[in-house]
PDB file with SEQRES, HELIX, SHEET and CRYST1 records, atoms N, CA, C and O in Angstrom:
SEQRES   1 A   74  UNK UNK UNK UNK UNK UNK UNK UNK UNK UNK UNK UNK UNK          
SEQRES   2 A   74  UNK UNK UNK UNK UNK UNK UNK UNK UNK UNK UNK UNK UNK          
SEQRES   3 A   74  UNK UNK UNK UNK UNK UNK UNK UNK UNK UNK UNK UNK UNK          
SEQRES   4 A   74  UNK UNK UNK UNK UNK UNK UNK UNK UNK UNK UNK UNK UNK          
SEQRES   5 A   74  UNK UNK UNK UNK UNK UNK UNK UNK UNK UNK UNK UNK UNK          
SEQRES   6 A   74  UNK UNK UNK UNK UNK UNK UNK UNK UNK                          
HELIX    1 AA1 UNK A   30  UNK A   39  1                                  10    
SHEET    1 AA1 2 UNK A   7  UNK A  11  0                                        
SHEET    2 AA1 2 UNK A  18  UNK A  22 -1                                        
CRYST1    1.000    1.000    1.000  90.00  90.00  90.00 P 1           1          
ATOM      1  N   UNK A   1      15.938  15.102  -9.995  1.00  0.00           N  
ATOM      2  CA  UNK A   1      15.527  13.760  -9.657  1.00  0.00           C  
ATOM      3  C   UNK A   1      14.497  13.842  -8.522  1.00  0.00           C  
ATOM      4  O   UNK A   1      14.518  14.686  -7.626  1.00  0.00           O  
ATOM      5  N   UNK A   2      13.638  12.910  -8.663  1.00  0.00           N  
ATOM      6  CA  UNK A   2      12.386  12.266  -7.622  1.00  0.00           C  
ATOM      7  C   UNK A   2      12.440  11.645  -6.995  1.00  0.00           C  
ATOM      8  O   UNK A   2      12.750  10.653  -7.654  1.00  0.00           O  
ATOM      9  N   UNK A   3      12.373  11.351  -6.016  1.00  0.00           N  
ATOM     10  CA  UNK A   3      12.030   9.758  -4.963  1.00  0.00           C  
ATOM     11  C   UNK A   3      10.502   9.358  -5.350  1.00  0.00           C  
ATOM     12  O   UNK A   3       9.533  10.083  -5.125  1.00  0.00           O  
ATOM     13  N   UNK A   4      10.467   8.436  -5.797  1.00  0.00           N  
ATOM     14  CA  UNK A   4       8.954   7.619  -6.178  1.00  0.00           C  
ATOM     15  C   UNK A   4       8.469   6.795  -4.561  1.00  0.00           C  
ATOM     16  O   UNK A   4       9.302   6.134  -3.941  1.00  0.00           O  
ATOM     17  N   UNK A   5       7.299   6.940  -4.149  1.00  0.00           N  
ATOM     18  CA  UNK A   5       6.647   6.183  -3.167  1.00  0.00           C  
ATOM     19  C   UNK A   5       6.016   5.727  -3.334  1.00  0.00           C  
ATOM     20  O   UNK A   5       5.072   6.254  -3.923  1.00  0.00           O  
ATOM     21  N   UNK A   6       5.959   4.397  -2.986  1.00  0.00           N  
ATOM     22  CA  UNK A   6       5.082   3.233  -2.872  1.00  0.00           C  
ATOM     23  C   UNK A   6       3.452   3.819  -2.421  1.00  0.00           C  
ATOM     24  O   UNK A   6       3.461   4.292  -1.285  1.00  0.00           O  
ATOM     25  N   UNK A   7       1.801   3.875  -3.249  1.00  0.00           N  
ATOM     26  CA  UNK A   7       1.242   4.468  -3.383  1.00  0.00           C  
ATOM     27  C   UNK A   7      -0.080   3.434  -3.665  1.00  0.00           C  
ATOM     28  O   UNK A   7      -0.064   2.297  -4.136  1.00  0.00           O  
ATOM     29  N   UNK A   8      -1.096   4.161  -3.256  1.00  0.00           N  
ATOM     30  CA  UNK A   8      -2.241   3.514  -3.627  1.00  0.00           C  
ATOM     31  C   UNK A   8      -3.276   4.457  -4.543  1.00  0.00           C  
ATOM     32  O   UNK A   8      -3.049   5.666  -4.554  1.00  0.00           O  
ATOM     33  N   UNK A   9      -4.666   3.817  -5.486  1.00  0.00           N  
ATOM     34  CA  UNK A   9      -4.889   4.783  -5.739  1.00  0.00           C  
ATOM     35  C   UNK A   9      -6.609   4.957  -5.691  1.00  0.00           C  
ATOM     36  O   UNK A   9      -6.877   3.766  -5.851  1.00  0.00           O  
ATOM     37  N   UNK A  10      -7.688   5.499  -5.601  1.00  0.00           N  
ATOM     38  CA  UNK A  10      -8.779   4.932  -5.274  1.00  0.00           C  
ATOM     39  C   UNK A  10      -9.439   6.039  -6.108  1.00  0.00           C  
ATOM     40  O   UNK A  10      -8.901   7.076  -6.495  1.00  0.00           O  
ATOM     41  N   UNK A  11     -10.906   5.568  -6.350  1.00  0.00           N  
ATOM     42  CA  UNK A  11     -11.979   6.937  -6.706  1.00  0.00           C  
ATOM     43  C   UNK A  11     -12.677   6.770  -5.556  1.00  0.00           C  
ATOM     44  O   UNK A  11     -12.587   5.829  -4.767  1.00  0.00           O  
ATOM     45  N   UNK A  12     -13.440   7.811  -5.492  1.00  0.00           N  
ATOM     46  CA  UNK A  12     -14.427   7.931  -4.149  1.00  0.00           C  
ATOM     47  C   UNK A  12     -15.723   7.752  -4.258  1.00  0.00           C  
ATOM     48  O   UNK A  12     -16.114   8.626  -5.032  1.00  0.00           O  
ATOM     49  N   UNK A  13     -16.899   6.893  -3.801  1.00  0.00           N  
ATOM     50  CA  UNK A  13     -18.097   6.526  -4.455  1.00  0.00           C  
ATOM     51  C   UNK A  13     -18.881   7.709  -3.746  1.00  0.00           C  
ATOM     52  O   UNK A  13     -20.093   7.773  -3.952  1.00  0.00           O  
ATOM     53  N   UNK A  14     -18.308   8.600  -2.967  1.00  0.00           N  
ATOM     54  CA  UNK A  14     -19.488   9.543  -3.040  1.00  0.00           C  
ATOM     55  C   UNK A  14     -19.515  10.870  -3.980  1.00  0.00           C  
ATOM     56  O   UNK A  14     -20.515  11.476  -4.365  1.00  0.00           O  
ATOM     57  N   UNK A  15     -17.990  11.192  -4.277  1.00  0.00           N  
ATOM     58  CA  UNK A  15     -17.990  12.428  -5.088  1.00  0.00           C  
ATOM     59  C   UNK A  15     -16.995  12.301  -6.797  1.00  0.00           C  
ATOM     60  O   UNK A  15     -16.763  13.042  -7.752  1.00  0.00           O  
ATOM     61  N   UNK A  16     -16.701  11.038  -6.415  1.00  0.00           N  
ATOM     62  CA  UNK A  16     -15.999  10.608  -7.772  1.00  0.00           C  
ATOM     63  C   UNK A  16     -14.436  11.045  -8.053  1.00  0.00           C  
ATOM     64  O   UNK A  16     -13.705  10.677  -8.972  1.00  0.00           O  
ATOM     65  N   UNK A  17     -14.247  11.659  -7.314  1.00  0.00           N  
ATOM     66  CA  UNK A  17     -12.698  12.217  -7.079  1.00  0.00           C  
ATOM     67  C   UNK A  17     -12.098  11.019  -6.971  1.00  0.00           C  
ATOM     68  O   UNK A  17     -12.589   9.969  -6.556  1.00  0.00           O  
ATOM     69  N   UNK A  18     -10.837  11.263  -7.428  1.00  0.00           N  
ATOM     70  CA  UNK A  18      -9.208  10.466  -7.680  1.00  0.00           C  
ATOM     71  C   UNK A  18      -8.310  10.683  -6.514  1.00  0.00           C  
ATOM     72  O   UNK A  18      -7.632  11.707  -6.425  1.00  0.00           O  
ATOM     73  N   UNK A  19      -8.292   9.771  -5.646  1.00  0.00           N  
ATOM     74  CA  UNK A  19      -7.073   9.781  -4.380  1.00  0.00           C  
ATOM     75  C   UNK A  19      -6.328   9.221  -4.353  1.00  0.00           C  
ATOM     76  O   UNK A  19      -6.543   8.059  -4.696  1.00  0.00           O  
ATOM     77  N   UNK A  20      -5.594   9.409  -4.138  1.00  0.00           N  
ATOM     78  CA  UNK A  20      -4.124   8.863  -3.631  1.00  0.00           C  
ATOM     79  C   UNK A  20      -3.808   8.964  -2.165  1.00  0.00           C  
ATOM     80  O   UNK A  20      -4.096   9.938  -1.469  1.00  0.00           O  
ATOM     81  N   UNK A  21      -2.998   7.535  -1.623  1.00  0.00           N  
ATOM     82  CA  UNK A  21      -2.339   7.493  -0.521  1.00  0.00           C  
ATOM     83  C   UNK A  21      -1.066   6.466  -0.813  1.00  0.00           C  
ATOM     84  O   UNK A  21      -0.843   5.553  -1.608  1.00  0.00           O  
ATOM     85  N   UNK A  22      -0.207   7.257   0.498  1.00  0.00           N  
ATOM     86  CA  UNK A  22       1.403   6.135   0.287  1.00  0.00           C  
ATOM     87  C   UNK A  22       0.901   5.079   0.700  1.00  0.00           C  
ATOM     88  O   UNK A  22      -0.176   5.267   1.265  1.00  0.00           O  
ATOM     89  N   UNK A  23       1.349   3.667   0.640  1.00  0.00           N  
ATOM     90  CA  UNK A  23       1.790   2.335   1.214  1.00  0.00           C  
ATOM     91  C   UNK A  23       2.423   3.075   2.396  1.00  0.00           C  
ATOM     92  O   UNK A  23       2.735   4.231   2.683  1.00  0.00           O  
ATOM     93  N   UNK A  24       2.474   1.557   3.078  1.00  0.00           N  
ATOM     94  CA  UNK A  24       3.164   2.302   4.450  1.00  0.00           C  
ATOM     95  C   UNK A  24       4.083   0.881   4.427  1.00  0.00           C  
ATOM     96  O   UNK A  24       3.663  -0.228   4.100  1.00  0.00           O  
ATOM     97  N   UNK A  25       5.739   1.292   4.957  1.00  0.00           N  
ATOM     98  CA  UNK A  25       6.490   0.634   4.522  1.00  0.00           C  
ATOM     99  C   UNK A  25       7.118   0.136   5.860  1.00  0.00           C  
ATOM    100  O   UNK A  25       8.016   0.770   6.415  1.00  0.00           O  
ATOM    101  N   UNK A  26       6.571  -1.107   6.388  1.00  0.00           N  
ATOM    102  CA  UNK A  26       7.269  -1.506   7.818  1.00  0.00           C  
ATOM    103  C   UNK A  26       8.545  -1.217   8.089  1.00  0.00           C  
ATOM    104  O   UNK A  26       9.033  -0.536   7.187  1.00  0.00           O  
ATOM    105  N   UNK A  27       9.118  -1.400   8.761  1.00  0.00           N  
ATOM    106  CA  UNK A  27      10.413  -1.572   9.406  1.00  0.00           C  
ATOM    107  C   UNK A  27      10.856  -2.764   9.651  1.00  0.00           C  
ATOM    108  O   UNK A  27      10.712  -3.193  10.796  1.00  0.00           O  
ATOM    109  N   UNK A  28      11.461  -3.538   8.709  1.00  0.00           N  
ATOM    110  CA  UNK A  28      12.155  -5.278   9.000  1.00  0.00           C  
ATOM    111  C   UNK A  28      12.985  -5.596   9.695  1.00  0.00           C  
ATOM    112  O   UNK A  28      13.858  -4.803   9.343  1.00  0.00           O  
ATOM    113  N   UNK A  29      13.562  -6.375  10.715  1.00  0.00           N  
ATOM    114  CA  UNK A  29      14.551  -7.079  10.848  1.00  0.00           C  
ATOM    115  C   UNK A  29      15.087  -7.800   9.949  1.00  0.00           C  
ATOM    116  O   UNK A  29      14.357  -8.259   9.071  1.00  0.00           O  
ATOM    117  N   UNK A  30      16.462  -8.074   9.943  1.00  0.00           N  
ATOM    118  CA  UNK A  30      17.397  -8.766   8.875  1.00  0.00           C  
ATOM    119  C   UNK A  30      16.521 -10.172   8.876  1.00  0.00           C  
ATOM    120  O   UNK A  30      16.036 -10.623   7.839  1.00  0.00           O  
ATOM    121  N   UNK A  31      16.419 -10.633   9.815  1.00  0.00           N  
ATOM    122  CA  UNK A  31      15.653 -12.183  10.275  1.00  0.00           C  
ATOM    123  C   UNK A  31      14.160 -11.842   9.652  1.00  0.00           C  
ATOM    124  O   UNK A  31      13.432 -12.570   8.977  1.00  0.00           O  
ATOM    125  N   UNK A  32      13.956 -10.512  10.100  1.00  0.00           N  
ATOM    126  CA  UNK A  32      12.029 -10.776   9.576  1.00  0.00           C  
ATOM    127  C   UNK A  32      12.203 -10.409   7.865  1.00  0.00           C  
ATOM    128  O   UNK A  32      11.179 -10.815   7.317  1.00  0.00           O  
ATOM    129  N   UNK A  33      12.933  -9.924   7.077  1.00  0.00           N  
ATOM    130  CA  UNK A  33      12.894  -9.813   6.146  1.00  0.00           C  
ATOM    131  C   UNK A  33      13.310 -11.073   4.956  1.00  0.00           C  
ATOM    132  O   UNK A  33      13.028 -11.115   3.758  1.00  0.00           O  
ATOM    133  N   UNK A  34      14.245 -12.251   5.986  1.00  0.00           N  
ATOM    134  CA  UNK A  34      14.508 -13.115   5.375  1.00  0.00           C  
ATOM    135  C   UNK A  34      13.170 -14.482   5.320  1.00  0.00           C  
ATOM    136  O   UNK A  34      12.990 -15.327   4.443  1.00  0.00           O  
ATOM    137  N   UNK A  35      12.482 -14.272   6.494  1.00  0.00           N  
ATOM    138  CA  UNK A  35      11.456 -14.981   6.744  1.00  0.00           C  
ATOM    139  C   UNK A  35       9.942 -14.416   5.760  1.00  0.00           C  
ATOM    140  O   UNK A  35       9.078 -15.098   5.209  1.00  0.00           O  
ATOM    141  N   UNK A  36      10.033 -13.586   5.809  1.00  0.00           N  
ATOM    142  CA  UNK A  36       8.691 -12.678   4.756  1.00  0.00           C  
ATOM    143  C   UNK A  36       9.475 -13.645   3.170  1.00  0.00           C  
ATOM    144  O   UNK A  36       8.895 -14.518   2.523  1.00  0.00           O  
ATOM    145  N   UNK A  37      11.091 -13.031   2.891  1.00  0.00           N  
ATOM    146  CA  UNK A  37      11.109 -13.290   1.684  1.00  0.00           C  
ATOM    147  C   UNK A  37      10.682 -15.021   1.229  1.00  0.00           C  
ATOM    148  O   UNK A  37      10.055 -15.356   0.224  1.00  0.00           O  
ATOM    149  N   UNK A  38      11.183 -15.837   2.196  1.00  0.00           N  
ATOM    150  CA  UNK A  38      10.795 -16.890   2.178  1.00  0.00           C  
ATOM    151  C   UNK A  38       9.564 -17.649   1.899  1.00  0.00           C  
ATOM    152  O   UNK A  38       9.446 -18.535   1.053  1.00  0.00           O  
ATOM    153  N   UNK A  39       8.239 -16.999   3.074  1.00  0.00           N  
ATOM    154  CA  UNK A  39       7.120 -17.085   2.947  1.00  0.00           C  
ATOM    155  C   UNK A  39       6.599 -16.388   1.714  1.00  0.00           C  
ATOM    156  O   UNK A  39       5.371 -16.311   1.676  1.00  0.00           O  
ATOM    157  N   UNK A  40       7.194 -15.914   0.795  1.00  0.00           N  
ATOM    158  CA  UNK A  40       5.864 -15.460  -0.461  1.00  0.00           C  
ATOM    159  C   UNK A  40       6.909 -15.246  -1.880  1.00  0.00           C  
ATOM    160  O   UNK A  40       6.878 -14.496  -2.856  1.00  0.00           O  
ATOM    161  N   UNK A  41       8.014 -16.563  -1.298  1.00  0.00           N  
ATOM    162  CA  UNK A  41       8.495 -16.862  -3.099  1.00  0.00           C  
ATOM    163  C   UNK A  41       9.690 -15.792  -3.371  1.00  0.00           C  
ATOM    164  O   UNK A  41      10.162 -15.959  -4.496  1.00  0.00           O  
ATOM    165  N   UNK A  42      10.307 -14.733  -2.638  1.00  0.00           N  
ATOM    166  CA  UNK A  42      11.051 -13.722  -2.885  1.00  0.00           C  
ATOM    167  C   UNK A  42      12.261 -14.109  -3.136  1.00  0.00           C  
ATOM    168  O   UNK A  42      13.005 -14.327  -2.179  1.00  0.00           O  
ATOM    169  N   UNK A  43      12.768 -14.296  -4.572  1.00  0.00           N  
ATOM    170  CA  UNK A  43      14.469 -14.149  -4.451  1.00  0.00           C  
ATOM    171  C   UNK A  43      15.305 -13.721  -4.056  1.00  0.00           C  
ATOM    172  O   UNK A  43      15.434 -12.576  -4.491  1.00  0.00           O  
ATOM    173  N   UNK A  44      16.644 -14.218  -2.880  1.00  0.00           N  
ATOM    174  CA  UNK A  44      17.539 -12.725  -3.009  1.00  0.00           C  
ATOM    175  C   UNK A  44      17.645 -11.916  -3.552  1.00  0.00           C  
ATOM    176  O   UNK A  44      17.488 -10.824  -3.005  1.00  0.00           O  
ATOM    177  N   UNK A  45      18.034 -12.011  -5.192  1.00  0.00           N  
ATOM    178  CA  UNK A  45      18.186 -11.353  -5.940  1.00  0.00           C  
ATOM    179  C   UNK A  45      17.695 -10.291  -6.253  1.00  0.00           C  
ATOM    180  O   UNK A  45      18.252  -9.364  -6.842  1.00  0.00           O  
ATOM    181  N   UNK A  46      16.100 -10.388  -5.700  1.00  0.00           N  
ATOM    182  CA  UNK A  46      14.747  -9.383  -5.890  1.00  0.00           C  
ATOM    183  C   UNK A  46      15.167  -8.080  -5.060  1.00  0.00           C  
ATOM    184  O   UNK A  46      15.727  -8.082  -3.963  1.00  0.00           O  
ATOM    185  N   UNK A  47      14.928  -7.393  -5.524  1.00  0.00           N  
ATOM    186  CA  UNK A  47      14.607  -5.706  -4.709  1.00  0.00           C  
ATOM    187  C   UNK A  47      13.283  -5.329  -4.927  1.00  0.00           C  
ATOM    188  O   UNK A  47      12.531  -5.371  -5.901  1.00  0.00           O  
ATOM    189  N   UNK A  48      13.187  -4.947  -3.763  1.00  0.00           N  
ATOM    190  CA  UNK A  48      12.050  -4.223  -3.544  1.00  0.00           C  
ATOM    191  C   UNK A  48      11.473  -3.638  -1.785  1.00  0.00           C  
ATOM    192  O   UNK A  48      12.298  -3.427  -0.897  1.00  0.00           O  
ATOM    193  N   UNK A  49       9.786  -3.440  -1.553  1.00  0.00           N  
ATOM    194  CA  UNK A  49       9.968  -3.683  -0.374  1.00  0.00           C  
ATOM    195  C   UNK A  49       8.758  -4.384  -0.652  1.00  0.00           C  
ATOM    196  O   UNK A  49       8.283  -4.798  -1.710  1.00  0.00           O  
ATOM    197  N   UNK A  50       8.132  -4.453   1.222  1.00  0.00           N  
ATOM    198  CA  UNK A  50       7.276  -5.237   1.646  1.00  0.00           C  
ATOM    199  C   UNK A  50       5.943  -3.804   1.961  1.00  0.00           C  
ATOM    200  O   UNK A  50       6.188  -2.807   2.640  1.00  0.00           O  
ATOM    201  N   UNK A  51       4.927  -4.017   1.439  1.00  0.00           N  
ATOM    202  CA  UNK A  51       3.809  -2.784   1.335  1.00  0.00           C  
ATOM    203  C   UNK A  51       2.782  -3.132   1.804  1.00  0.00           C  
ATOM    204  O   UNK A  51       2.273  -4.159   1.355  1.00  0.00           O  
ATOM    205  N   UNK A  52       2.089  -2.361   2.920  1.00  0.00           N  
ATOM    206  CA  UNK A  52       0.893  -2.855   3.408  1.00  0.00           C  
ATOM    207  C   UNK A  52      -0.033  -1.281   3.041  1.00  0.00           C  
ATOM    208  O   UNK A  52       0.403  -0.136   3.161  1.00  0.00           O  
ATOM    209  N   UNK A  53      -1.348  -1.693   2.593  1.00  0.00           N  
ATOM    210  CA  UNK A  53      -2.405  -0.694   2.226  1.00  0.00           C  
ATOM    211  C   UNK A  53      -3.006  -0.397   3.843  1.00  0.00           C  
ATOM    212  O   UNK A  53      -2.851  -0.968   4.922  1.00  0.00           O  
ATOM    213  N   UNK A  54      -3.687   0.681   3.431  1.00  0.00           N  
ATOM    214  CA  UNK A  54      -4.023   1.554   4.630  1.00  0.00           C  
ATOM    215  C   UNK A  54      -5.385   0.474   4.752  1.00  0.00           C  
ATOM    216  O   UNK A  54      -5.897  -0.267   3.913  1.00  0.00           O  
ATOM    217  N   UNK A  55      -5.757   0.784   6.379  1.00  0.00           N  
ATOM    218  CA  UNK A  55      -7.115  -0.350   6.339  1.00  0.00           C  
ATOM    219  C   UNK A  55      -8.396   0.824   6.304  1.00  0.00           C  
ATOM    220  O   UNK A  55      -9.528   0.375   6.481  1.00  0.00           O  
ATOM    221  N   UNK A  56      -8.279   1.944   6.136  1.00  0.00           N  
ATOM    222  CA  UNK A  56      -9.460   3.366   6.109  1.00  0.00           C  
ATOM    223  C   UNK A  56      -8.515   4.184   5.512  1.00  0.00           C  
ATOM    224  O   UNK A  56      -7.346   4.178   5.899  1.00  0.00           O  
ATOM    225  N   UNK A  57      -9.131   5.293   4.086  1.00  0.00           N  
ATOM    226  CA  UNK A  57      -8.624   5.877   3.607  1.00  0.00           C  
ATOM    227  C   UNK A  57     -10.156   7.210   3.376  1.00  0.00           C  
ATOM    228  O   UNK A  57     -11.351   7.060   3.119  1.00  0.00           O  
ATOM    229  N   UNK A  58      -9.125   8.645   3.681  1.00  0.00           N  
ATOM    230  CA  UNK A  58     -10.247   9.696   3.640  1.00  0.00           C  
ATOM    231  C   UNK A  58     -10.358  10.412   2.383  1.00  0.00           C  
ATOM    232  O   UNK A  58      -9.342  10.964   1.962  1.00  0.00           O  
ATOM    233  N   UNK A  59     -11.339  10.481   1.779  1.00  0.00           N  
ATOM    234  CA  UNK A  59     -11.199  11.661   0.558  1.00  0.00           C  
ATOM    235  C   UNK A  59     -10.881  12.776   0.551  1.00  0.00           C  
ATOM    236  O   UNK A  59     -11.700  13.424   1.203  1.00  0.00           O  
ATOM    237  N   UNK A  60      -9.890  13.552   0.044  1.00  0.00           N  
ATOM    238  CA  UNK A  60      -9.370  14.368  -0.136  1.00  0.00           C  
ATOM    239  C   UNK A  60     -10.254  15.798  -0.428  1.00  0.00           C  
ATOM    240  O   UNK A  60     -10.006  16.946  -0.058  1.00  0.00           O  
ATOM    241  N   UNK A  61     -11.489  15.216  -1.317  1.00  0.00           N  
ATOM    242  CA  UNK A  61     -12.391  16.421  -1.595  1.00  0.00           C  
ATOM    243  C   UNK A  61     -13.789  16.636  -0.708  1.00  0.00           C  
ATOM    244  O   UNK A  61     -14.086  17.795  -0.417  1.00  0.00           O  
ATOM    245  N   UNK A  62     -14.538  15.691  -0.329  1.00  0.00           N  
ATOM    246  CA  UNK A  62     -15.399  15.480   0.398  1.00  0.00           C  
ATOM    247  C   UNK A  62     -15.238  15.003   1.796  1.00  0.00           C  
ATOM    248  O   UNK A  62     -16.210  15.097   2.545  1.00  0.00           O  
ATOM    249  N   UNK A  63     -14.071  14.479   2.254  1.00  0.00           N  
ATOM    250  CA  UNK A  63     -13.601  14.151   3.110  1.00  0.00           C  
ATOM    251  C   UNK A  63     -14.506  12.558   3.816  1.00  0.00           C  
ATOM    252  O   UNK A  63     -14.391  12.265   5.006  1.00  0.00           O  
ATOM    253  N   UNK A  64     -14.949  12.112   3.300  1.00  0.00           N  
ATOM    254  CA  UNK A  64     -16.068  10.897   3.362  1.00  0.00           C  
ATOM    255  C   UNK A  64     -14.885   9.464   3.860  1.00  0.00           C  
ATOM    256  O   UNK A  64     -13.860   9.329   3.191  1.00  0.00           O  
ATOM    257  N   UNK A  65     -15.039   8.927   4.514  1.00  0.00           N  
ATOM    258  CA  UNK A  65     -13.400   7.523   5.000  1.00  0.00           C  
ATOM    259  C   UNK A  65     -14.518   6.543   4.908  1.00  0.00           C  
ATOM    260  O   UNK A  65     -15.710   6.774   5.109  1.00  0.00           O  
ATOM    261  N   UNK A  66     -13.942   5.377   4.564  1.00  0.00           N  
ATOM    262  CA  UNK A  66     -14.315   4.245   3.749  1.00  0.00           C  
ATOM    263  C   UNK A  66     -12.974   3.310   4.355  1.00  0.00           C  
ATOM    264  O   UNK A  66     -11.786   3.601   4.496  1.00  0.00           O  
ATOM    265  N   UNK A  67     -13.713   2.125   4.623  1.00  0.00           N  
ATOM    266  CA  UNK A  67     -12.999   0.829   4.795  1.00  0.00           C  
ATOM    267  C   UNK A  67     -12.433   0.879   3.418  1.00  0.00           C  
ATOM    268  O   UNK A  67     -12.983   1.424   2.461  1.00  0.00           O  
ATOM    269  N   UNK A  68     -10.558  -0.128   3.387  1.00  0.00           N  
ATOM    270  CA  UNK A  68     -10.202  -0.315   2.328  1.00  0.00           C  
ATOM    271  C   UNK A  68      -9.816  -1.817   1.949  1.00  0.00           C  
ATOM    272  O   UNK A  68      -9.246  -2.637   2.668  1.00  0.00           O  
ATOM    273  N   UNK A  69     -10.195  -1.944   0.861  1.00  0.00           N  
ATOM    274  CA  UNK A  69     -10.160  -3.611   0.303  1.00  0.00           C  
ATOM    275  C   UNK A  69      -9.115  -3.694  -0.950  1.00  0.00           C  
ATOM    276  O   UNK A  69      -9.033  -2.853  -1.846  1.00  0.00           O  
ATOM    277  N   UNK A  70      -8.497  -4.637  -0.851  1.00  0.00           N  
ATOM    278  CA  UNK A  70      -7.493  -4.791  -2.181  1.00  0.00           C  
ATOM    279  C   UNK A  70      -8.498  -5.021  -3.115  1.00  0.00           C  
ATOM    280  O   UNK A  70      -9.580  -5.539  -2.837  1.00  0.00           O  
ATOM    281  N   UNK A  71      -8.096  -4.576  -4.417  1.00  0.00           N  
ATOM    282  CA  UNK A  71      -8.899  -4.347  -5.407  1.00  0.00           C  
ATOM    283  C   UNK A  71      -9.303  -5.938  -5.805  1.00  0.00           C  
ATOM    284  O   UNK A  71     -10.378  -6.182  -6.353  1.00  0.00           O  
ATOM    285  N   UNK A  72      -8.168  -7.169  -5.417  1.00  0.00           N  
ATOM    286  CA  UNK A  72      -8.442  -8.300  -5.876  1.00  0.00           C  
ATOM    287  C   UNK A  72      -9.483  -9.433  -4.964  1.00  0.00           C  
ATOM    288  O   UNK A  72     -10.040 -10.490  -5.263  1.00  0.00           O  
ATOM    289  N   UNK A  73      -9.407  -8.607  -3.733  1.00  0.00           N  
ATOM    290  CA  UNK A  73     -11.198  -8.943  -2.447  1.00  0.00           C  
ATOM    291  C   UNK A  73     -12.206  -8.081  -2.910  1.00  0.00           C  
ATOM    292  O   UNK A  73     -13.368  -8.335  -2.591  1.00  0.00           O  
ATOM    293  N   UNK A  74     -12.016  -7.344  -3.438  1.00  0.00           N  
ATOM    294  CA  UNK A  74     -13.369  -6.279  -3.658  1.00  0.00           C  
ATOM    295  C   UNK A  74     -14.205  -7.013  -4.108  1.00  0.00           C  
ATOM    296  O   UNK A  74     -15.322  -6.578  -4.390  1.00  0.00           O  
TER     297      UNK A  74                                                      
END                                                                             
């Protein structure tokens, strides 16, 4: 068995390479987790977590770092 991590995934516009980076997974309070779930529709019922993308991510092959934008602001 695996542990799966919460992950992002990008190409690189200078060398075309395929990267990957984790999400980075806050640390909640019982109170801040009930207030997040609140603010964006979350059921109790729901599992999961709360994922924030890196704001600069470096290429792995060229090493080139680039501001990062959710694919749905791009």
């Amino acid at each position: 068995m695996v542990e799966l991590h919460p992950a992002f995934f990008w190409d690189c516009p200078e060398c075309g390479v395929e990267n990957f980076c984790r999400g980075i997974v806050p640390e909640f309070s019982e109170e801040e987790r009930a207030e997040l779930r609140e603010e964006h529709g979350v059921n109790p019922w729901e599992q999961g977590s709360f994922v924030m993308q890196p704001e600069v991510v470096t290429c792995a092959e060229c090493k080139a770092a680039f501001k990062a934008a959710h694919y749905e602001d791009a």
